[in-house]
N, C-alpha and C positions, 0 to 999 in steps of 0.2 A: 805882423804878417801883412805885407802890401799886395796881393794877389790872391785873390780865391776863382774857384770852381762852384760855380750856382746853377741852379736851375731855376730860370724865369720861365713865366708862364704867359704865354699869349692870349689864352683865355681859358675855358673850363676843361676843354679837350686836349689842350694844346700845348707843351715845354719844349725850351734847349736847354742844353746845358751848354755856357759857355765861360771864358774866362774874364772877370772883371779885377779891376785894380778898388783899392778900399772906397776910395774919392765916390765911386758911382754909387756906394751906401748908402743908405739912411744910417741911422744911428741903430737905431733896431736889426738891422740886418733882414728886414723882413723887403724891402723895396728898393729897387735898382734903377736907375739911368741910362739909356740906352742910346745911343745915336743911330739914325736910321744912313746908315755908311755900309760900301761892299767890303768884304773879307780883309782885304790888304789896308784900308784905310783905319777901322776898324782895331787892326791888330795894332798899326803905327800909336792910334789915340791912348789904346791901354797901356800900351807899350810905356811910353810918355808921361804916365797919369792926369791924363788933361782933365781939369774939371768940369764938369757937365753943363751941358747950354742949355738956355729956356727951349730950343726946339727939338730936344732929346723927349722920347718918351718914358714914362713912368711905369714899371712894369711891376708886380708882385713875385717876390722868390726866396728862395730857399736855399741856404747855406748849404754847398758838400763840403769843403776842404781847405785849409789855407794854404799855406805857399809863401816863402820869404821872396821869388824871385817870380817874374814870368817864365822863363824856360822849364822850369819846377813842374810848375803848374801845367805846362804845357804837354810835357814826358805825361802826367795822369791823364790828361784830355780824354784820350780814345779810349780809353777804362773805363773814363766818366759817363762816357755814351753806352756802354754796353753795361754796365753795372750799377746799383741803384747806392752800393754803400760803397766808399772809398776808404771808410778808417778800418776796417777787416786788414791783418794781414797774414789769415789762415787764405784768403781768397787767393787764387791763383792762375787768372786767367779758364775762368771757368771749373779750374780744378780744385781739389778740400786736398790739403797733405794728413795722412792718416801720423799716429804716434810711431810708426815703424819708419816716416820719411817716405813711404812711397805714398806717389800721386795715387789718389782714389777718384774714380770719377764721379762728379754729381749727381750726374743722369739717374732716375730713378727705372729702377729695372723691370721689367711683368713679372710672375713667376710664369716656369717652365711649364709647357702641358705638350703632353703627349699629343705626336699628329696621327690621326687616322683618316686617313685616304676616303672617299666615298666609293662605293663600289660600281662601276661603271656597269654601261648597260651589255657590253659586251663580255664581260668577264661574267657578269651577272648569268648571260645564257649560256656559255661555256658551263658555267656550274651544273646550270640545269639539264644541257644535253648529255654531258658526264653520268649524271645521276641517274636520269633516262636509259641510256645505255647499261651499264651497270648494273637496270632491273631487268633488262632484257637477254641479257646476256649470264650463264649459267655460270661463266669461269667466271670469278673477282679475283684481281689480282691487288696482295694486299699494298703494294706499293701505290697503287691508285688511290684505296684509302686513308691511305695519309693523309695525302699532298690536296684532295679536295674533299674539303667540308659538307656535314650530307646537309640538305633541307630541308623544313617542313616540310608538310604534303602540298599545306595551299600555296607555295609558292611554287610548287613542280608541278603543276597544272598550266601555270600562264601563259 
């Protein structure tokens, strides 16, 4: 394979992942060659498989992928950025294909909980003028207490 997908490291915080042709190796695969060139220049050298010059830097990295071709290699690139494994091919652009063939999504889910509103201050008095009334009042109609809920005493004070 003359083309791989590596991730070099700039320093302890710091990776790309970019495409290098084998020439830029070491032997180990642990250490790469870089020439300090913009994008297009860049893609021309690998393209090419130039050998690397005394004023390329020396960089530590780490093998993702091989690749017979650059173009190959190139179709994974933006995979290669957004994903940390390329040899997976349950992966699917973020998605897991379940045994039934349908996409499952990754995402991990909360579970469900019930919502319960807080009881505002206005509804809050409404209960209690209700209730108020209610005891002042000698008809109850029982439609009324359905629909509101009675309250302690120490809250019908406030």
């Amino acid at each position: 394979m003359d083309f791989h997908i590596v991730d070099y490291f700039i320093d302890a915080n710091r990776k790309w992942v970019i495409i290098l042709p084998s020439s830029w190796m070491n032997e180990e695969r642990t250490q790469c060659w870089i020439p300090h060139v913009k994008g297009t220049e860049l893609k021309r050298l690998c393209k090419a498989k130039s050998q690397p010059q005394r004023d390329w830097k020396c960089y530590y990295m780490q093998l993702r992928k091989s690749y017979c071709t650059y173009n190959d290699a190139r179709e994974d690139l933006s995979r290669a950025e957004q994903y940390s494994d390329l040899n997976t091919d349950n992966e699917l652009h973020g998605m897991q294909i379940d045994h039934s063939g349908r996409k499952a999504s990754s995402r991990v889910r909360r579970p469900r909980e019930c919502y319960s509103p807080p009881v505002s201050k206005r509804v809050h008095s409404a209960i209690v003028d209700a209730n108020t009334d209610k005891e002042d009042s000698s008809e109850s109609d029982s439609e009324e207490d359905e629909q509101l809920p009675s309250l302690p005493a120490s809250l019908r004070k406030c």
